[in-house]
N, C-alpha and C positions, 0 to 999 in steps of 0.2 A: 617393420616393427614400429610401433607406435611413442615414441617419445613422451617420457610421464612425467607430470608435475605432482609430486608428493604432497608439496605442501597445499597446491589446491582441493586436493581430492580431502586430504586433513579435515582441510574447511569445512570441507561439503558434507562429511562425514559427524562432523560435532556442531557447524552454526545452529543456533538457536534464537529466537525473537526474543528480547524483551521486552518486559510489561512495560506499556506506554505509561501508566502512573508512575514507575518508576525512572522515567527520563527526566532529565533537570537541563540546567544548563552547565557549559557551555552547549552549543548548535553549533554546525557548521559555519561559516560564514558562505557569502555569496560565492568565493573562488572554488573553496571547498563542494559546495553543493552541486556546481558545475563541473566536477569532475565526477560525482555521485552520479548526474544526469547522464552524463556521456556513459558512461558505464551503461548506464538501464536502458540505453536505448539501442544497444547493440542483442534486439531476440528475434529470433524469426519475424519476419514480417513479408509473409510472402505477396511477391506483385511492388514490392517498395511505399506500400500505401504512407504508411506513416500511420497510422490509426489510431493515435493516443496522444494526449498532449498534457502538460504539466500545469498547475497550479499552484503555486508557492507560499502557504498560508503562516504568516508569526504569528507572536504573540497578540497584537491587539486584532487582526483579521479570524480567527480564531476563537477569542473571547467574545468578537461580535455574533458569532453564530453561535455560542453558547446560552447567550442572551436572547435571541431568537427558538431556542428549543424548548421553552417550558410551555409558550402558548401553543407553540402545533401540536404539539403532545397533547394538551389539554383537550384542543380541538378532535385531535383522533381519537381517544378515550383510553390513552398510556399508561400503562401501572405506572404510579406514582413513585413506584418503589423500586424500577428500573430506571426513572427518569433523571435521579441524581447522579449514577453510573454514567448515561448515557450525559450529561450536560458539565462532568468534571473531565472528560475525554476531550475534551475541547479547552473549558475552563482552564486547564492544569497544563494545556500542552505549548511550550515555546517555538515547537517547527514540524509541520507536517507538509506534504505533498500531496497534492491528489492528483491521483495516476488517471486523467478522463478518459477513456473509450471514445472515439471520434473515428468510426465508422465511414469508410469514402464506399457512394457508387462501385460498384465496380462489377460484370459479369464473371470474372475467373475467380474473382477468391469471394466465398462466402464469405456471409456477415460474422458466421463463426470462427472462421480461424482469423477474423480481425480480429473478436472477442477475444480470443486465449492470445492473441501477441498483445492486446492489452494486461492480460494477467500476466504475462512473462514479463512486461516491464513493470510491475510490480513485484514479484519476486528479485530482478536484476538488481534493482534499486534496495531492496532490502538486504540483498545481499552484498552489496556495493557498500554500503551502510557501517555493516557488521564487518568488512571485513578493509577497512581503514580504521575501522573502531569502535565505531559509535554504538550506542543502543539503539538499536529500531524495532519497528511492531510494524506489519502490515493489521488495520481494521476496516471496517466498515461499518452498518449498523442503518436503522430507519436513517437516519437523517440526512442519510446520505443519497438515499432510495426515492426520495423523498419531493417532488419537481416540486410544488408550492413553496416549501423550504429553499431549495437549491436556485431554481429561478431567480430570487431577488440578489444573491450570493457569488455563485459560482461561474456564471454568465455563461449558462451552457448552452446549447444549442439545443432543439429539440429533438437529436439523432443522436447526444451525446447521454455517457451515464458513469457515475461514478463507477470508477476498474476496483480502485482500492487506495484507502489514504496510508501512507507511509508515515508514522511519526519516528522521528530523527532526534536524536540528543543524548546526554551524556547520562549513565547509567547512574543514579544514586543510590542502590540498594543492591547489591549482589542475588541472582535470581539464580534457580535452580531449574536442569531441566527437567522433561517431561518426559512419562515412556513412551517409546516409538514403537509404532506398529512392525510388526517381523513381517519382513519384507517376500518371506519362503510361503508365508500363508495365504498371497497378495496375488501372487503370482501360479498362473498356467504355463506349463514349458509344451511348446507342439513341437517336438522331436521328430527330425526325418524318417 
């Protein structure tokens, strides 16, 4: 018989993201954030690759690449009118993460299920997040998509790509959630 933890399932059952405009400060501090880490890095990871690695971006690492977003925009030919969304994401936020995808050689485990254990340390982490306290928002977006951008930035490798950034801090606005899909409608049962 399986030993149940109520209050995790609780979680699992109501966590919800907060809007990253809605996070302010305080942030973690560094002790704190290392224990958010160690959390998110406990997902499948089959083969022990490790296939993901962290970025720790504040506030002025952040503003700098917000500053950097109006001319690539310009250069792609960016609605101008998505472009202040996309450049107050950065602007406005005191601490995100970016969860890198870092992909190893390997003949036994496809590049895909590196993939998804880089998403699952983004989820780990957002839920590591939310459930010490904090507000967090998994995003992503062009800029992140983006290698001209991220090249001078992010120091990634040319195997490596944005998983998802995590932004972390403390909730200033009480947010509401959203409807969730009926999970009966989702799902196939293949009964014996």
């Amino acid at each position: 018989m399986p030993l149940p933890s109520p209050q995790t399932l609780d979680f699992l059952l109501t966590r919800r993201s907060r809007p990253a405009r809605n996070l302010g400060l305080p942030v973690p501090d560094r002790a704190a954030l290392l224990v958010l880490l160690t959390a998110a890095v406990r997902v499948p990871d089959h083969g022990k690759l490790t296939p993901w690695r962290f970025v720790v971006l504040h506030r002025p690492a952040l503003a700098r690449i917000a500053a950097l977003i109006p001319a690539r925009a310009a250069a792609l030919g960016t609605d101008p009118d998505k472009l202040a969304k996309t450049v107050a994401q950065y602007a406005q936020a005191d601490l995100a993460v970016v969860v890198v995808a870092a992909p190893k050689p390997d003949d036994k485990v496809p590049l895909i299920e590196q993939t998804y254990s880089a998403g699952a340390v983004c989820l780990s982490l957002l839920n590591a997040a939310l459930a010490a306290g904090w507000g967090a928002n998994w995003l992503t977006g062009w800029p992140m998509a983006d290698r001209v951008l991220l090249d001078g930035v992010l120091g990634l490798t040319p195997a490596e790509s944005v998983a998802g950034i995590i932004h972390i801090g403390t909730e200033t606005q009480p947010s509401t959630d959203r409807p969730r899909p009926d999970p009966a409608g989702l799902t196939t049962w293949l009964d014996p």
